[in-house]
KENU-285085 format. One record per residue: chain; residue number from 1; x, y, z of N, C-alpha, C in turn. Coordinates in steps of 0.05 Angstrom, whole numbers, plus 5000, padded with zeros to 4 digits. Atoms other than C-alpha are relative to their C-alpha. Layout:
<atoms>
atom c A	k NUM	n_c1 X	n_c2 Y	n_c3 Z	ca_c1 X	ca_c2 Y	ca_c3 Z	c_c1 X	c_c2 Y	c_c3 Z
...
</atoms>
This chain:
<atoms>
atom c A	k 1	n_c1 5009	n_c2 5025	n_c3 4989	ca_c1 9127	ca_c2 1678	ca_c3 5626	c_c1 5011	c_c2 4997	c_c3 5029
atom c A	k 2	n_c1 4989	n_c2 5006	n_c3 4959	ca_c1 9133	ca_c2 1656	ca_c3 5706	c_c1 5021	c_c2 4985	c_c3 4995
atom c A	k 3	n_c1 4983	n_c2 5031	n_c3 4996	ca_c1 9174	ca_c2 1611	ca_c3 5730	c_c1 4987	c_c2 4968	c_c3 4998
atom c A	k 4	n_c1 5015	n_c2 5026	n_c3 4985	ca_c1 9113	ca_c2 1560	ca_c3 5747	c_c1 5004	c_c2 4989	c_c3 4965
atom c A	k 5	n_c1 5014	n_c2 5007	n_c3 5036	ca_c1 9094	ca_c2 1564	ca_c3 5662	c_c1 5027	c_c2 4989	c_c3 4987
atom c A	k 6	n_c1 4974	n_c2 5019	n_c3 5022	ca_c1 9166	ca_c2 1551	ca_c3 5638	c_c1 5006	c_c2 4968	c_c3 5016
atom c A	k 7	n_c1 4999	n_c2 5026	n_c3 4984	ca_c1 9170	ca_c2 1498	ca_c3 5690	c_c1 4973	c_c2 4983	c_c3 4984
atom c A	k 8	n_c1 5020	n_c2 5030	n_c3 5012	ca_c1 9109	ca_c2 1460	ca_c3 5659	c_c1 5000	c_c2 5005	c_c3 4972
atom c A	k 9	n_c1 4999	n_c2 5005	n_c3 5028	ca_c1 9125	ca_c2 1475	ca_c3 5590	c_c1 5028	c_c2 4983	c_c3 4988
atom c A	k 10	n_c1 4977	n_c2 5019	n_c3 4999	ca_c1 9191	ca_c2 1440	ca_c3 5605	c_c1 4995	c_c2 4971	c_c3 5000
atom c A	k 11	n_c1 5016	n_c2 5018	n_c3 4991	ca_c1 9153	ca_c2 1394	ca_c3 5635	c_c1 4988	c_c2 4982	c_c3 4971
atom c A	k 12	n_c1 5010	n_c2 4999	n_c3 5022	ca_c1 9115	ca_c2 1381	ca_c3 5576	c_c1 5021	c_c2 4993	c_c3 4976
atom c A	k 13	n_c1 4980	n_c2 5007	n_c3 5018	ca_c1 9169	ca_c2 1380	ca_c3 5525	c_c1 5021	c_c2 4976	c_c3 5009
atom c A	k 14	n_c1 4987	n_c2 5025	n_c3 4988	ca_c1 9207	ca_c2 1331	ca_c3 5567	c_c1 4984	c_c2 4973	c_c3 5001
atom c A	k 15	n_c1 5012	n_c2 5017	n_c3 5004	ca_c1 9151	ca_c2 1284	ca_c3 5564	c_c1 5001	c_c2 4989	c_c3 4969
atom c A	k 16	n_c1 4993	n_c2 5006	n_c3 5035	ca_c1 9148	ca_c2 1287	ca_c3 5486	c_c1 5017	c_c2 4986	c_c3 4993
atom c A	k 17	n_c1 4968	n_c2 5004	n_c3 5003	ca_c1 9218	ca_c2 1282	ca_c3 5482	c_c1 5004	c_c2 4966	c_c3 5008
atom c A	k 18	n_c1 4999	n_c2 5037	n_c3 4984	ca_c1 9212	ca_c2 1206	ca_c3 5523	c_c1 4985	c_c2 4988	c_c3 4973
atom c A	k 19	n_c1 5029	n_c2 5016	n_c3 5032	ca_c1 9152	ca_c2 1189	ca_c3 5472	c_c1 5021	c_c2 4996	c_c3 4974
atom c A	k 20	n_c1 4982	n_c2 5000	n_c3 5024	ca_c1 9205	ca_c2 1207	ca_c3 5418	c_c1 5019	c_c2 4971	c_c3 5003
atom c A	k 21	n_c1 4983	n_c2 5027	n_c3 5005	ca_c1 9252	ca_c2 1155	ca_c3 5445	c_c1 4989	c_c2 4982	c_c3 5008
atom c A	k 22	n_c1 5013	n_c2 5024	n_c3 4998	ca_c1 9210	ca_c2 1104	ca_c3 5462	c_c1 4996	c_c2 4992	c_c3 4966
atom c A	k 23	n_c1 5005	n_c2 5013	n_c3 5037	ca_c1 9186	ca_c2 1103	ca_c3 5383	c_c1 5028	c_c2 4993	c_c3 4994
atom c A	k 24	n_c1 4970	n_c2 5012	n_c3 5013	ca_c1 9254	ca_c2 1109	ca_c3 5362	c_c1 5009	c_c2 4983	c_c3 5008
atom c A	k 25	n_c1 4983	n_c2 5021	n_c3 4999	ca_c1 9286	ca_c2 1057	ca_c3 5398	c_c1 4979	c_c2 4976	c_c3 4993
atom c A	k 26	n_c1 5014	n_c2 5019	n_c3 5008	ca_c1 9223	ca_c2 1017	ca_c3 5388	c_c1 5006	c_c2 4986	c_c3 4970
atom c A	k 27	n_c1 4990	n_c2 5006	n_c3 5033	ca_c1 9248	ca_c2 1015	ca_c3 5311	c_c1 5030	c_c2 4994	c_c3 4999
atom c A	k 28	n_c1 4962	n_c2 5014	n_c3 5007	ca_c1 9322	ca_c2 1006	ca_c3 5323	c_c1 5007	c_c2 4976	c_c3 5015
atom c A	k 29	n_c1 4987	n_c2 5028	n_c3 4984	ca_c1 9329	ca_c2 0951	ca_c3 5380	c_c1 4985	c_c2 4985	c_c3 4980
atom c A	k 30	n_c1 4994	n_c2 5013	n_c3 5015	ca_c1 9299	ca_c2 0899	ca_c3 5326	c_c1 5016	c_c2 4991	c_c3 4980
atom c A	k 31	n_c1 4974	n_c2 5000	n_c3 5023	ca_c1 9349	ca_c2 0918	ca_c3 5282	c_c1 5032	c_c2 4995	c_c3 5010
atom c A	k 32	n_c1 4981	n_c2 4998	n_c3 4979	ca_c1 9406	ca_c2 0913	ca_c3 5330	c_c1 5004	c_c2 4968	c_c3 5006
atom c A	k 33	n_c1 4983	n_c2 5028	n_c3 4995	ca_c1 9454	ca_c2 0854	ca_c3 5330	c_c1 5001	c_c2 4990	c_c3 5044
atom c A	k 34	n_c1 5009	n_c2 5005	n_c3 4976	ca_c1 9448	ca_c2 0816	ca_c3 5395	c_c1 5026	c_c2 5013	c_c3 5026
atom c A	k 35	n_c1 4991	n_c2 4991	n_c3 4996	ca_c1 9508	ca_c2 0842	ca_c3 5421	c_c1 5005	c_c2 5033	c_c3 5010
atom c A	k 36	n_c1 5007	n_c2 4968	n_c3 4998	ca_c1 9492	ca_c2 0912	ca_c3 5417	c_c1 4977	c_c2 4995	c_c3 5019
atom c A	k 37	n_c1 5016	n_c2 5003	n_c3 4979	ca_c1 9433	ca_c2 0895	ca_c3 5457	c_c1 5003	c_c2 4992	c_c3 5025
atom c A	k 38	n_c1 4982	n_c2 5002	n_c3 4973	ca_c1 9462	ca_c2 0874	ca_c3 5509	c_c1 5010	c_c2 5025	c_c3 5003
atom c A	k 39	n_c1 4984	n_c2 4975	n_c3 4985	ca_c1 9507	ca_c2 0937	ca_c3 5517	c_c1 4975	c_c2 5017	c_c3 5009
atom c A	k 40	n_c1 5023	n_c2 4976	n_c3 4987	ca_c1 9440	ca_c2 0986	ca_c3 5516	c_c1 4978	c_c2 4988	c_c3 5014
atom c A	k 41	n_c1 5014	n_c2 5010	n_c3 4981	ca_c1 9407	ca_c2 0939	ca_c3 5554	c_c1 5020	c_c2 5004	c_c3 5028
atom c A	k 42	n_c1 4991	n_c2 4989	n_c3 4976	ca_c1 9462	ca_c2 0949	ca_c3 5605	c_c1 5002	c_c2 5016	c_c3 5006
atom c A	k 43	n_c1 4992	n_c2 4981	n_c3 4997	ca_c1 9470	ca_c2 1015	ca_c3 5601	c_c1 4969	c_c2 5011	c_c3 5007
atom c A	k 44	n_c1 5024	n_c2 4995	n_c3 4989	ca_c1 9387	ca_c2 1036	ca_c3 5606	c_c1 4988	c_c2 4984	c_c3 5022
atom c A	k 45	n_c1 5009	n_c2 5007	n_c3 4974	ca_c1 9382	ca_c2 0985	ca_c3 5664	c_c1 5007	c_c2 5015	c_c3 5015
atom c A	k 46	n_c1 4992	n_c2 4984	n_c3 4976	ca_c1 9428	ca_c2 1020	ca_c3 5703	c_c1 4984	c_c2 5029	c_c3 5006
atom c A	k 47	n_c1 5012	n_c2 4972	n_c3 4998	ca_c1 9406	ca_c2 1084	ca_c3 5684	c_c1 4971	c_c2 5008	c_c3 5012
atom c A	k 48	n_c1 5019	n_c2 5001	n_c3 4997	ca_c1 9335	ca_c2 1066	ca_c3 5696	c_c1 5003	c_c2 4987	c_c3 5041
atom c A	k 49	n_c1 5004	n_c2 5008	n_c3 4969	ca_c1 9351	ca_c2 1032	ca_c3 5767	c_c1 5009	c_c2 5029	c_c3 5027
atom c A	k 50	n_c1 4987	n_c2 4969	n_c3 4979	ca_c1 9395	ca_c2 1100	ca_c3 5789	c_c1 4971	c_c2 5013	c_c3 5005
atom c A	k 51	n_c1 5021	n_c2 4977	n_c3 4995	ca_c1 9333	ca_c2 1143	ca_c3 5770	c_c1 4977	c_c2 4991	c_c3 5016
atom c A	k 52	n_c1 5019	n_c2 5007	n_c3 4982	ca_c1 9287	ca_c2 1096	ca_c3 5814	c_c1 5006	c_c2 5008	c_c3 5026
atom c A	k 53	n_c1 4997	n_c2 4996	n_c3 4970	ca_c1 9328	ca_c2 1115	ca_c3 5881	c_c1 4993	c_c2 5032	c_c3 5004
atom c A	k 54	n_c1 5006	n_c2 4974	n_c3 5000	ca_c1 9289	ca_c2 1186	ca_c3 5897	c_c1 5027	c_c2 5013	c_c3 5013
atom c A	k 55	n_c1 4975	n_c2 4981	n_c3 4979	ca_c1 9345	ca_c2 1202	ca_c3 5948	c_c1 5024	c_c2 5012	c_c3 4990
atom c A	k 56	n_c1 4968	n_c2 4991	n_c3 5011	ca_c1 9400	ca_c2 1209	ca_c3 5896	c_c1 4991	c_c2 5021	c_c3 4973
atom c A	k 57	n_c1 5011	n_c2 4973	n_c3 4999	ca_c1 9406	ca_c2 1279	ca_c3 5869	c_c1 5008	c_c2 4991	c_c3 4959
atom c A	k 58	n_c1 5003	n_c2 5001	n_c3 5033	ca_c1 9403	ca_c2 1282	ca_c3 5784	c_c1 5037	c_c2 4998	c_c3 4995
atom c A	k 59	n_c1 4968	n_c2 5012	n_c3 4994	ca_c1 9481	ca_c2 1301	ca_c3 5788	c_c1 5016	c_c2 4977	c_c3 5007
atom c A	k 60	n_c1 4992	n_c2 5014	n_c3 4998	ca_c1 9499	ca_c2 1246	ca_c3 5823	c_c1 4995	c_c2 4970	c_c3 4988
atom c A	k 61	n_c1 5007	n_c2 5020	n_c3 5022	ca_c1 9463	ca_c2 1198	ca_c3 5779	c_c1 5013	c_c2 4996	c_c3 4976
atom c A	k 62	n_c1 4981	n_c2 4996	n_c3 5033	ca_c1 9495	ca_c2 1229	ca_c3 5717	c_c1 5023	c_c2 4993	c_c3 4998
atom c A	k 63	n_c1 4968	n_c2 4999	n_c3 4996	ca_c1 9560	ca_c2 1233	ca_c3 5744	c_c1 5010	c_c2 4968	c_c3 5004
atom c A	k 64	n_c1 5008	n_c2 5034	n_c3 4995	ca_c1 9551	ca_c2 1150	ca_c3 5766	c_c1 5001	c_c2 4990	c_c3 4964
atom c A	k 65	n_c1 5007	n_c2 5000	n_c3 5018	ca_c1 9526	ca_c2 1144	ca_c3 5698	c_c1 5025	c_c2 5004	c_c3 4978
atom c A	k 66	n_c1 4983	n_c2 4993	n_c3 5018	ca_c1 9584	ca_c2 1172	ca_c3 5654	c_c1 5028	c_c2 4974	c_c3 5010
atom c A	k 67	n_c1 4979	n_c2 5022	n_c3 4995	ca_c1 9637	ca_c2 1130	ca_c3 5689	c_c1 4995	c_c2 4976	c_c3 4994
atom c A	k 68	n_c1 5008	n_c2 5031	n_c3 5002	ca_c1 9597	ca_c2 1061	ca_c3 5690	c_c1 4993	c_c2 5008	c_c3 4957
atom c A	k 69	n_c1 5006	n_c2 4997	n_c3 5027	ca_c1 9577	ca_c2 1080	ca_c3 5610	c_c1 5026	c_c2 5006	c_c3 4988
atom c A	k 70	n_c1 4975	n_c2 4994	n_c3 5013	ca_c1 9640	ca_c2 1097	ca_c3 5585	c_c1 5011	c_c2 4981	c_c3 4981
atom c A	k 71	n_c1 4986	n_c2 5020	n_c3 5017	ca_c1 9674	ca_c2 1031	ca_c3 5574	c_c1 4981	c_c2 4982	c_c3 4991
atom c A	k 72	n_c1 5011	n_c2 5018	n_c3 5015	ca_c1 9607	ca_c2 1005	ca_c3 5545	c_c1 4996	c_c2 5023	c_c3 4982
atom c A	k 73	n_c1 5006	n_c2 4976	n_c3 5022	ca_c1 9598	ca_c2 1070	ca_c3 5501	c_c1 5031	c_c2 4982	c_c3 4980
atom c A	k 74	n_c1 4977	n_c2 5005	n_c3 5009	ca_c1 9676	ca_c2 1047	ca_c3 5485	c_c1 4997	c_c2 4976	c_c3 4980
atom c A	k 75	n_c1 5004	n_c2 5021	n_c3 5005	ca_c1 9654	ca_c2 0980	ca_c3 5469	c_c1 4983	c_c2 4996	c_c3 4978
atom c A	k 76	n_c1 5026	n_c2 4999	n_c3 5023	ca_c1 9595	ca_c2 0998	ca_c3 5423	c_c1 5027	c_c2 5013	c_c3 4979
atom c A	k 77	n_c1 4985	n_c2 4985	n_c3 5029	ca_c1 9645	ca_c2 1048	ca_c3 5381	c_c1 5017	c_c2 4981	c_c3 4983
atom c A	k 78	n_c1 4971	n_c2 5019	n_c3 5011	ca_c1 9707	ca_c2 0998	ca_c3 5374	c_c1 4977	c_c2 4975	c_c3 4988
atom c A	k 79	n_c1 5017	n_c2 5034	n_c3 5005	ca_c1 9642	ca_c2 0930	ca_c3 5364	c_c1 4999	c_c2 5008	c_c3 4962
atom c A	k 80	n_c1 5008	n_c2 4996	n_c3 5024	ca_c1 9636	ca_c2 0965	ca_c3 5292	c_c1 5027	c_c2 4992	c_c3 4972
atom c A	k 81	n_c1 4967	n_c2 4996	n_c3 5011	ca_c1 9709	ca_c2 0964	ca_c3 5271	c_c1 5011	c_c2 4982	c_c3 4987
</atoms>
């Protein structure tokens, strides 16, 4: 296989892969205490507003990303307790 073909079969499988979580979360945020909604509502805004600025490189999104998610990842684990 080229490079171009694994590149669009990535391509491709990475699209799926979105479709996947779109259904899925489509079936769990109803189920999801309001509380919890809020946290992955703050946590996929951000994530969704980083990946709108083209200029900033996937790395530095992620890396943004893990620090600001952390103490709401924290927050989700301990909200069950």
């Amino acid at each position: 296989m080229s490079e171009e073909e694994i590149s669009k079969a990535l391509d491709s499988d990475i699209a799926i892969t979105h479709e996947r979580l779109v259904h899925a979360m489509a079936a769990r945020v109803p189920l999801m205490p309001l509380d919890q909604k809020e946290r992955y509502f703050s946590v996929l805004s951000a994530l969704v507003g980083k990946l709108e600025s083209p200029e900033k490189a996937m790395r530095e999104i992620l890396q943004e990303m893990m620090t600001e998610a952390a103490a709401i990842m924290l927050q989700e684990i301990n909200a069950g307790r």
